[in-house]
C-alpha positions as MATLAB code, in Angstrom:
seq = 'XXXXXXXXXXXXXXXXXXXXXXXXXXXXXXXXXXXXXXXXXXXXXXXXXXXXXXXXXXXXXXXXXXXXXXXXXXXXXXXXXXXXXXXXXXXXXXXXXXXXXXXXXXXXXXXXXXXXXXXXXXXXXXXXXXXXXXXXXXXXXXXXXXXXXXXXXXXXXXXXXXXXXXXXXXXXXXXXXXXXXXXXXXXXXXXXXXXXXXXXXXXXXXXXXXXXXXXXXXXXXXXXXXXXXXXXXXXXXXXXXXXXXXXXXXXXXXXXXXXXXXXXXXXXXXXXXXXXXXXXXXXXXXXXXXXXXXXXXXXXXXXXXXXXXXXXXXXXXXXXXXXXXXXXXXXXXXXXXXXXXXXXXXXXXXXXXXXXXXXXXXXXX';
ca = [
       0.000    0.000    0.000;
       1.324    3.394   -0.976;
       1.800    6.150    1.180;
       0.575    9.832    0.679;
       2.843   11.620   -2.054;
       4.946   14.182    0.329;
       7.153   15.007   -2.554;
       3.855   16.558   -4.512;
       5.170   19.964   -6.315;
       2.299   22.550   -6.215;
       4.421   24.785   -8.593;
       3.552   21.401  -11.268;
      -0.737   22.472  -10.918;
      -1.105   24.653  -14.037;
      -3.987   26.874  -12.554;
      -2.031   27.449   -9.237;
       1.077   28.619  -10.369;
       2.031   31.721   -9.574;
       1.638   33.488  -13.096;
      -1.034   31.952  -13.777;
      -2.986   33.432  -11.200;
      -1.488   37.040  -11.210;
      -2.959   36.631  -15.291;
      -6.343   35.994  -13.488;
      -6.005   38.960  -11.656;
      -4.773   40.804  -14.016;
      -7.409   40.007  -16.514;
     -10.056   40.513  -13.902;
      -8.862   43.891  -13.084;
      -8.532   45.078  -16.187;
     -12.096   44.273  -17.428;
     -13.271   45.554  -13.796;
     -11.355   48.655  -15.309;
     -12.955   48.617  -18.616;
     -16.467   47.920  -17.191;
     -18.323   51.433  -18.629;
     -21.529   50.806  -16.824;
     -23.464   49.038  -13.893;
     -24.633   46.155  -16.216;
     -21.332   45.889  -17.665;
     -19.575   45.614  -14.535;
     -22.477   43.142  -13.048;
     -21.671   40.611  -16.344;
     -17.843   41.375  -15.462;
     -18.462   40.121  -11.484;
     -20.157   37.220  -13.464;
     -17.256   36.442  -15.757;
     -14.402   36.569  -12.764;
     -15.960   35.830   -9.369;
     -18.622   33.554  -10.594;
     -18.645   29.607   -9.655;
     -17.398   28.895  -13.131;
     -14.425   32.034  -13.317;
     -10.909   31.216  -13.652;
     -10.258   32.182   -9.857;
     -13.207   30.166   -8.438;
     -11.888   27.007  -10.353;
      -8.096   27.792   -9.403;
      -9.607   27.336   -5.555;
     -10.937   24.049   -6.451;
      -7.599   22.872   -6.948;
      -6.337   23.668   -3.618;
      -8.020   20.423   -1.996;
      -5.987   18.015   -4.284;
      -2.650   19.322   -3.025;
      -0.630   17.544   -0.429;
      -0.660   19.609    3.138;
       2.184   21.507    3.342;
       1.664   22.794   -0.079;
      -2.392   24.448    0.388;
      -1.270   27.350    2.349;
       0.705   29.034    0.031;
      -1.476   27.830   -3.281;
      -4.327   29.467   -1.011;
      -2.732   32.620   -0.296;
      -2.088   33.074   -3.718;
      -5.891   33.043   -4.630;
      -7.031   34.413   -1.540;
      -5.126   37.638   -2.775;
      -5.735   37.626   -5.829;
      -9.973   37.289   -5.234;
      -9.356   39.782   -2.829;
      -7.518   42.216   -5.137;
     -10.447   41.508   -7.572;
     -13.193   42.004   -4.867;
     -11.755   45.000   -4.049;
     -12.197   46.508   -7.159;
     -15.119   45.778   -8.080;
     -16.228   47.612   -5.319;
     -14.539   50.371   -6.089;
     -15.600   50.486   -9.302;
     -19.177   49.977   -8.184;
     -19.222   52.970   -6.461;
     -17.738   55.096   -9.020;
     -20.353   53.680  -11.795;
     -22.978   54.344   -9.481;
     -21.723   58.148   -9.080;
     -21.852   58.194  -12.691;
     -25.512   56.687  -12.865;
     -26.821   59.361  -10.578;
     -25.332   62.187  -11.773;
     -26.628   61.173  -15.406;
     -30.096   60.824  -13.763;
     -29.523   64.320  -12.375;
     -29.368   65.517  -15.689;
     -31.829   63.723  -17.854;
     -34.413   63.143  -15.527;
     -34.511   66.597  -14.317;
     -38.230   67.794  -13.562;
     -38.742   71.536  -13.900;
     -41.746   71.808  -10.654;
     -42.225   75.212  -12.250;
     -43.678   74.127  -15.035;
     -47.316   73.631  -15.784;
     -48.256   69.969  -15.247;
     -50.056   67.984  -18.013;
     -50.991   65.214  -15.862;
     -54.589   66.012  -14.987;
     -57.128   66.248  -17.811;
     -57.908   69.148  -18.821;
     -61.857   69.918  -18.237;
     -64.492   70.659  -20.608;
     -68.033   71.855  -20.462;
     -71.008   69.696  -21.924;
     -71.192   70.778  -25.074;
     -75.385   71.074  -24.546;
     -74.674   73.519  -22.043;
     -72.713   75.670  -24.227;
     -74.475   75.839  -27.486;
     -77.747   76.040  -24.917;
     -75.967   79.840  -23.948;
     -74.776   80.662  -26.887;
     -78.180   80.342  -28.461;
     -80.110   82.369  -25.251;
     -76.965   84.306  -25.559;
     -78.349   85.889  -29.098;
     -81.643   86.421  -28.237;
     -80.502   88.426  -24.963;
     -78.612   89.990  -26.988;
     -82.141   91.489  -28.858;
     -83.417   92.445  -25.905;
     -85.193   89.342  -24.731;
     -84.916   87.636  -20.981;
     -84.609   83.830  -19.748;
     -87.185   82.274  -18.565;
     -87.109   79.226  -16.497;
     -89.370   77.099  -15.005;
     -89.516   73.416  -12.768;
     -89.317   69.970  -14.176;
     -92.455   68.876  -12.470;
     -95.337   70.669  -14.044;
     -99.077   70.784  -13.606;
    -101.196   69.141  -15.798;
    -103.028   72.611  -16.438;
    -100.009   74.718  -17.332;
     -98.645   71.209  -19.475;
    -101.870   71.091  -21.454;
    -104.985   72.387  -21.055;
    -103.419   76.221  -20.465;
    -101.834   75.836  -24.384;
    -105.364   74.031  -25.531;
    -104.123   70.593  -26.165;
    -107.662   69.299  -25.073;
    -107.850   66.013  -22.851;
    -108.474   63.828  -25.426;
    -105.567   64.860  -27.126;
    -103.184   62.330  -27.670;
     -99.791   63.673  -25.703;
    -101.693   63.255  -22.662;
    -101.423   59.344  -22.760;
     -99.125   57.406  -21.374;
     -97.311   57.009  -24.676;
     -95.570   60.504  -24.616;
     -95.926   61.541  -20.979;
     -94.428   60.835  -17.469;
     -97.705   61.187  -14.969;
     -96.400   61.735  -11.569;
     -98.231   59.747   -8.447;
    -101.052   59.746   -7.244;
    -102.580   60.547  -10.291;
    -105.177   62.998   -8.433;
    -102.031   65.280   -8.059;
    -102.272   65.939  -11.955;
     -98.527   66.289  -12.215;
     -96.095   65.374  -15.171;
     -93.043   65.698  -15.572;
     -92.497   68.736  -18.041;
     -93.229   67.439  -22.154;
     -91.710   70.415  -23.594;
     -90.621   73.900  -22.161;
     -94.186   75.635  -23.552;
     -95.104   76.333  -19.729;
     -92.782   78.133  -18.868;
     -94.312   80.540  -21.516;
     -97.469   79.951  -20.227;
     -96.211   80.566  -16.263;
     -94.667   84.729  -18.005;
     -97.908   85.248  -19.429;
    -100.034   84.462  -15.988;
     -96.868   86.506  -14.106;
     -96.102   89.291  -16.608;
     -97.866   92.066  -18.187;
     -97.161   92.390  -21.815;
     -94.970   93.183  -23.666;
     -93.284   89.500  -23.896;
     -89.971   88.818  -24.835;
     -88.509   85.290  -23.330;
     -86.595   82.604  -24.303;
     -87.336   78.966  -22.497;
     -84.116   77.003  -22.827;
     -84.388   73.743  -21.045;
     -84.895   69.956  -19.979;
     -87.955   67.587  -20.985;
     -88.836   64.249  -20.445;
     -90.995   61.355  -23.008;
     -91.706   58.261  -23.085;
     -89.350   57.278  -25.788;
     -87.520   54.727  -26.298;
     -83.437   55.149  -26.033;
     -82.014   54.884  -29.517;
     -79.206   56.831  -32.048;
     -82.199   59.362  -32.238;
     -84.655   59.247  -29.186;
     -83.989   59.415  -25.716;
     -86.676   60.049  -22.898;
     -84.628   63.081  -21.565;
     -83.653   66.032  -24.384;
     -83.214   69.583  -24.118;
     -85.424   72.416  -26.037;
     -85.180   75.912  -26.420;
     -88.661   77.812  -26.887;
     -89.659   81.653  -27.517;
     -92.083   83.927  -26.615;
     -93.225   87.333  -28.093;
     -96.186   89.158  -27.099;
     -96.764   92.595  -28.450;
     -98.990   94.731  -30.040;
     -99.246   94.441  -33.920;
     -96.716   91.308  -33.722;
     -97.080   89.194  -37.060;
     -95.663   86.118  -38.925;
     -93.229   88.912  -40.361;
     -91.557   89.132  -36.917;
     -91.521   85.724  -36.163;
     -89.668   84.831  -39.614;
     -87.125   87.703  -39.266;
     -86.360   86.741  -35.481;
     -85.700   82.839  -37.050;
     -83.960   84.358  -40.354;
     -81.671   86.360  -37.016;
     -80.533   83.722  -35.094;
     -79.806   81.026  -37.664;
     -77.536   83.502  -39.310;
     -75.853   84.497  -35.941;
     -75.809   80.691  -35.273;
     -74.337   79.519  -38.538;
     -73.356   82.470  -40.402;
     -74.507   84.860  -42.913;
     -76.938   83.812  -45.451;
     -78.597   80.941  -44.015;
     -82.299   82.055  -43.914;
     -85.084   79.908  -42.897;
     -88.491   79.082  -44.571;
     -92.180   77.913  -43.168;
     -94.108   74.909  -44.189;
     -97.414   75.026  -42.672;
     -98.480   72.444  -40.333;
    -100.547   72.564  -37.201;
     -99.911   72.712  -33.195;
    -102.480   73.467  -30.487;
    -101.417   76.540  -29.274;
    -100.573   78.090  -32.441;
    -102.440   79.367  -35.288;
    -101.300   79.399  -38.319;
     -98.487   76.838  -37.213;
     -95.539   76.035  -39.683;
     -92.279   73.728  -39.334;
     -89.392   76.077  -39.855;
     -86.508   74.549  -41.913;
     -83.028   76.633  -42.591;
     -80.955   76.461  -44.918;
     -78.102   74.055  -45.066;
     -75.015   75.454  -43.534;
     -72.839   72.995  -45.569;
     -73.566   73.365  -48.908;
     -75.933   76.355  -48.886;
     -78.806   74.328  -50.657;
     -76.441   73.868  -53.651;
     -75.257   71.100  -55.355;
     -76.605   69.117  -51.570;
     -77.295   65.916  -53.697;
     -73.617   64.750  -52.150;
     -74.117   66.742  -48.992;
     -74.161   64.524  -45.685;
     -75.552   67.102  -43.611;
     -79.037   67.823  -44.839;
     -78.838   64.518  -46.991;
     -79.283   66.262  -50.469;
     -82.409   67.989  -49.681;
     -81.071   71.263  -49.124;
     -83.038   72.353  -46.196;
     -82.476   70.946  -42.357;
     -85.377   70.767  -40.296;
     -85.327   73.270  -37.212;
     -88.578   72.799  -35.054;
     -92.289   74.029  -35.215;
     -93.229   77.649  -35.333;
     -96.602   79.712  -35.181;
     -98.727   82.693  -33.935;
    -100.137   82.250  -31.043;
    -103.550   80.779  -30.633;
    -106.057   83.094  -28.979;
    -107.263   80.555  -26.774;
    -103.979   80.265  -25.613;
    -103.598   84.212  -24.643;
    -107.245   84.113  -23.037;
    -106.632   80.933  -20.829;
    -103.314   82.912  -19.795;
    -105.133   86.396  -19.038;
    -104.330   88.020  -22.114;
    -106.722   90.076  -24.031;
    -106.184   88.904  -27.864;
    -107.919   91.933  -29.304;
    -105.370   93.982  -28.052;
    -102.218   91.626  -28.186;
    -100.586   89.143  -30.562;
     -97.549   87.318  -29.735;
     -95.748   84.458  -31.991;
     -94.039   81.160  -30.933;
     -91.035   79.015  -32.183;
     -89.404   76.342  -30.633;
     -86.974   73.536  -31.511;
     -84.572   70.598  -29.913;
     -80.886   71.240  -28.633;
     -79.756   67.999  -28.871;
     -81.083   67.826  -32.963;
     -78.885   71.356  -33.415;
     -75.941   69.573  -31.393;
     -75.987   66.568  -33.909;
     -76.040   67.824  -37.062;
     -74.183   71.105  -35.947;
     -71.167   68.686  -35.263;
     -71.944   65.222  -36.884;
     -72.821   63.219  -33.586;
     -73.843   60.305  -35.267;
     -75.413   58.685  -31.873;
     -77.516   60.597  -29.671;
     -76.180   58.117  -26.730;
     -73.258   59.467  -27.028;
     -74.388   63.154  -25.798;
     -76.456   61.867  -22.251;
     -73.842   58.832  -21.732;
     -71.328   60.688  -19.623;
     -68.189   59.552  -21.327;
     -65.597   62.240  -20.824;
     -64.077   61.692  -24.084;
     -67.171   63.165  -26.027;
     -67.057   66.656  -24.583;
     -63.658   67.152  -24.205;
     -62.957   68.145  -28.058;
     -65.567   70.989  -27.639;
     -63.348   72.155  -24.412;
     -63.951   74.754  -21.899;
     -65.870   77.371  -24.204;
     -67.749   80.075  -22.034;
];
C-alpha cells in the first residue's frame, strides 16, 4: 500500500502557479477597469468571481494538493480574489456616481412648469351651445325664462289648448307623476314656462325657455326620454308672422353664419295658429349642389322645429286680451342642433357621460 505523495510539487498544478494566477487577476482587473456601466460591470463580477471564473476554479484545486503545499497555493488566490473584490467595489461605487449624476441631468423635472398630468376639463357641449343660443336672443333684448321639471297638468296642457283627449296626454308621450289625483307630469316640452310669463307678466313679452324635458321614448341613435329644447315667446302689439320669420332668419344667421335664412311649411300645433315647421338652410352646402351633402342629406333644407302665432285661446286661458295683443311662438330641440351642428352620429353618445365626447368641444364660455 502506498503512502501519501509528500514530494507533490504545487508549482507542477497549471492553474495554481504563480503566473497563472497574477494573469487571473490581471485580466479581472482590467475588465473591472474597462467595465463602462453598472450592467457591464455586473456581467464582469459574473465572468471573474462567478462559480465557473478562472479564480473560483483555481480554488478548487487547492483540496488536491498535499498539506504543506495548500497554504501558500491558497494565499495566492485568496489575494488575488481579494484584489479583484476590491475593485469591483470600487468600481461599483464610481459607476454608481456616474448613474446618478446622469439621472440628475436627464431626468430633471422643472416643478415650475405647468403639469399635463390632470385632464384638462371641458363643459357639456349642450350647455354651451344652450348659452350661446339664449346668448343671441338676450342679446335682442329678450330675458330667460325658467321654469320646474315637475309641471301641472293645467299649465302642461290644457293652459296651451291641447284638449284632454288629445293624444300627448297618454301614457305614450308623458311621465304622470303619483297619485294621479295630483295631476302632475313631468315637463313634455318647455311651452309652460311661456305659459307661467304670461299668468306673471304684463305684456310686452320677450322670453326665451331654454331647457330639460322628459318622453316616453324609447333610447335609440335618435330618441332618448330626456332632451333639451329651447322655446320663444313674443307678445306685443301688432306682432305678425313677419316678426316671427325675421327673429328665425336672425338667429340662424348668428348661429351659422350669414346667409342661411329659414323658410315655413305650414303644419298645425295646439297653441298656435297658423303653425308652420321652420326649416333653414343648409349650412354645408348652402342648398347647392346638396345631392352629395351629408348634412341635410341632399335635400337642401335641415329641419329646425315648429313655429306659429299664437292661438287666442292660448292668450285668453293665460289672461291676455287677444284683441289687443298678438304674440308668436317658435321652438326647436338642442340635442337635434348639437348633432347635425357637429356630426354626432349617436344621440347616446351626448347623455352617456363619457368624458371623451365633450372634451374636443373644451372649456368654451
Amino acid at each position: 500500500m502506498s503512502g501519501p505523495n509528500s514530494e507533490y510539487d504545487p508549482v507542477e498544478v497549471t492553474p495554481l502557479r504563480a503566473d497563472q494566477v497574477e494573469a487571473m487577476r490581471d485580466a479581472a482587473l482590467a475588465a473591472i477597469s474597462d467595465a463602462a456601466d453598472l450592467d457591464a460591470l455586473k456581467q464582469v463580477r459574473i465572468d471573474h468571481t462567478g462559480d465557473r471564473s478562472p479564480l473560483a476554479l483555481a480554488k478548487r484545486e487547492i483540496g488536491a494538493l498535499p498539506p504543506q503545499a495548500r497554504k501558500e497555493a491558497g494565499q495566492r488566490v485568496g489575494q488575488a480574489r481579494g484584489a479583484v473584490n476590491k475593485a469591483l467595489g470600487e468600481r461599483q461605487g464610481v459607476l454608481e456616481a456616474e448613474h446618478e449624476e446622469r439621472m440628475l441631468v436627464t431626468e430633471t423635472v422643472d416643478v415650475t412648469l405647468p403639469t399635463d398630468r390632470s385632464q384638462r376639463g371641458a363643459r357639456h357641449p349642450i350647455t354651451t351651445l344652450s348659452e350661446r343660443l339664449t346668448d343671441i336672443f338676450v342679446a335682442m333684448g329678450w330675458e330667460v325664462a325658467e321654469g320646474p321639471w315637475v309641471e301641472a297638468e293645467w299649465l302642461n296642457f290644457d293652459a296651451l289648448n291641447m284638449g284632454e283627449d288629445h293624444p300627448a296626454r297618454t301614457m305614450q308621450d308623458t311621465f304622470w307623476l303619483e297619485p294621479s289625483k295630483a295631476a302632475l307630469v313631468l315637463r313634455t316640452h318647455t311651452s309652460p314656462v311661456q305659459a307661467r310669463t304670461m299668468l306673471t307678466r304684463e305684456p310686452p313679452i320677450y322670453v326665451v325657455c331654454p331647457g330639460r324635458v322628459y318622453r316616453t321614448d324609447e333610447i335609440d341613435a335618435t330618441h332618448s326620454p330626456v332632451f333639451h329644447q329651447i322655446e320663444g315667446l313674443v307678445v306685443d302689439k301688432g306682432i305678425t308672422m313677419a316678426h316671427l320669420k325675421g327673429s328665425l332668419d336672425h338667429m340662424t344667421e348668428a348661429m351659422f353664419g350669414e346667409g342661411i335664412s329659414t323658410r315655413f311649411r305650414p303644419s298645425y300645433f295646439p297653441f298656435t295658429e297658423p303653425s308652420a315647421e321652420m326649416d333653414m338652410v343648409c349650412f354645408v352646402c348652402r342648398g347647392e349642389n346638396s345631392e352629395d351633402c351629408r348634412t341635410c342629406r341632399g335635400e337642401g333644407w335641415i329641419e329646425l322645429g315648429g313655429c306659429g302665432v299664437v292661438n287666442p285661446r292660448v292668450l285668453i286661458s293665460c289672461g291676455i286680451d287677444p284683441e289687443v295683443y298678438t304674440g308668436f311662438a317658435f321652438g326647436f330641440g338642442i340635442d337635434r342642433m348639437l348633432m347635425f351642428r357637429h356630426n354626432v352620429a349617436d344621440l347616446r353618445d351626448v347623455f352617456e357621460g363619457d368624458v371623451r365626447f365633450a372634451q374636443p368641444f373644451g372649456v368654451e364660455i
